[in-house]
C-alpha positions as CSV (number, residue, x, y, z in Angstrom):
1,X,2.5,-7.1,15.4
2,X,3.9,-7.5,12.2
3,X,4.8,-5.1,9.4
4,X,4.7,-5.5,5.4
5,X,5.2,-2.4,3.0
6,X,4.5,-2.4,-0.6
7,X,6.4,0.0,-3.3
8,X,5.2,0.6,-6.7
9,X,5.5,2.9,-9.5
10,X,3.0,4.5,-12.0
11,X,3.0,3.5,-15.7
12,X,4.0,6.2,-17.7
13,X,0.8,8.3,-18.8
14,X,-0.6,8.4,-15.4
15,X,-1.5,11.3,-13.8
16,X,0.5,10.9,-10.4
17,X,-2.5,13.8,-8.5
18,X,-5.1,11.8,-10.3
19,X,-3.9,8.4,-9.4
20,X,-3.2,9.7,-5.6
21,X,-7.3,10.8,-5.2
22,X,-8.2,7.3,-6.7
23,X,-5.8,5.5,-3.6
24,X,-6.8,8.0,-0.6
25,X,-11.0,8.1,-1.9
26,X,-11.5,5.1,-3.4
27,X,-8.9,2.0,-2.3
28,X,-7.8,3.1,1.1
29,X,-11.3,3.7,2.5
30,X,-12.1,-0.3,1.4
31,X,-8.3,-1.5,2.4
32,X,-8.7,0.2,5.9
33,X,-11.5,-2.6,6.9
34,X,-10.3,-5.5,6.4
35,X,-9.7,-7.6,9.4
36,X,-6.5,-7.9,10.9
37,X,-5.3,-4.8,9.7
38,X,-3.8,-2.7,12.6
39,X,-2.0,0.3,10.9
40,X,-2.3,1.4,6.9
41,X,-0.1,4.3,6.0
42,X,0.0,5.5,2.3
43,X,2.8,7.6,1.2
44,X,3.6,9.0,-2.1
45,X,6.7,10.8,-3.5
46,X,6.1,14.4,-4.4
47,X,9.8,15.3,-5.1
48,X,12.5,13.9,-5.4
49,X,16.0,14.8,-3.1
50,X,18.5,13.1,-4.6
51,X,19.2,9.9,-7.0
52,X,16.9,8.5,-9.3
53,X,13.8,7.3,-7.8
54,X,12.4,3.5,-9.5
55,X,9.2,4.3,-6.9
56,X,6.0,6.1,-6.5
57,X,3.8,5.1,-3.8
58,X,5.1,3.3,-0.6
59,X,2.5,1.5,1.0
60,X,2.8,0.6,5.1
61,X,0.6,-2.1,6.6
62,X,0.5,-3.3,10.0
63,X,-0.8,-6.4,10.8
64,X,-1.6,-8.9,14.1
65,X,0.4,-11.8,12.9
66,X,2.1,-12.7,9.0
67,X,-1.0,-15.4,9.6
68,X,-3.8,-12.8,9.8
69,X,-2.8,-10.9,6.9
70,X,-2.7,-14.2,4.9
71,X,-6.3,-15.1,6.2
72,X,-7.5,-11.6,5.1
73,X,-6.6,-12.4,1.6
74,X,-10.0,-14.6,1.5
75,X,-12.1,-12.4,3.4
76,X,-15.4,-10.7,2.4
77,X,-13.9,-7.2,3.2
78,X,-11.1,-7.9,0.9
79,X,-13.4,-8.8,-1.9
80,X,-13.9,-4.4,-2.5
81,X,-10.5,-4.1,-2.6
82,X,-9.4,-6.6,-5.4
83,X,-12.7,-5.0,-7.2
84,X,-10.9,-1.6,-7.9
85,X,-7.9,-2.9,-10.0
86,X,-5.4,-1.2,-7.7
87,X,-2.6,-3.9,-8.7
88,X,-3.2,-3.6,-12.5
89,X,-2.7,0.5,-12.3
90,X,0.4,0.2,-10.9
91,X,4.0,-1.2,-12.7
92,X,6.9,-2.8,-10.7
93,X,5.2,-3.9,-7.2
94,X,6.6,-6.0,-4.9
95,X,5.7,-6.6,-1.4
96,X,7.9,-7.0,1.9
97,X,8.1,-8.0,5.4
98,X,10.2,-5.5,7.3
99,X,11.5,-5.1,10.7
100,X,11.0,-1.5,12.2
101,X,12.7,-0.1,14.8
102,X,11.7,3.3,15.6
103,X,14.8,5.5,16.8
104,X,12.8,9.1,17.3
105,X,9.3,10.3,18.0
């Protein structure tokens, strides 16, 4: 398995609680079927510890090989997803592959 995360931030104007019940209702139930998708984790900051934060959402994606997530970008079930504009409500995406190595459960 393979693992790609996506950060993002908010324009300014958006209401973080509203745009956070538009991702967990609307987007992640249509992201969550499309094929090759092993994991999907959705993560949000709600406060911020220390330093100043250039993100908002922090999206984790597991996948079956770098290859099926590339063949899901022309599947049917991916077709829903584009359809809800997630991209254009959010400012300064970018999109990773990432190497995890899990030191506590």
């Amino acid at each position: 398995m393979v693992k790609r995360v996506f950060v993002f931030s908010l324009p300014e104007g958006t209401d973080p609680d509203e745009f956070w019940k538009f991702w967990v209702e609307t987007h992640a139930p249509k992201f969550k079927k499309v094929p090759g998708l092993r994991k999907y984790v959705i993560n949000r900051v709600t406060k911020v510890a220390k330093g100043d934060v250039k993100f908002w959402g922090l999206a984790e994606t597991w996948w079956e090989s770098a290859e099926a997530h590339d063949r899901s970008l022309d599947s049917p079930e991916m077709k829903p997803v584009y359809s809800d504009n997630f991209g254009s409500r959010v400012t300064g995406g970018f999109g990773a592959w990432v190497e995890e190595n899990e030191i506590l459960k």
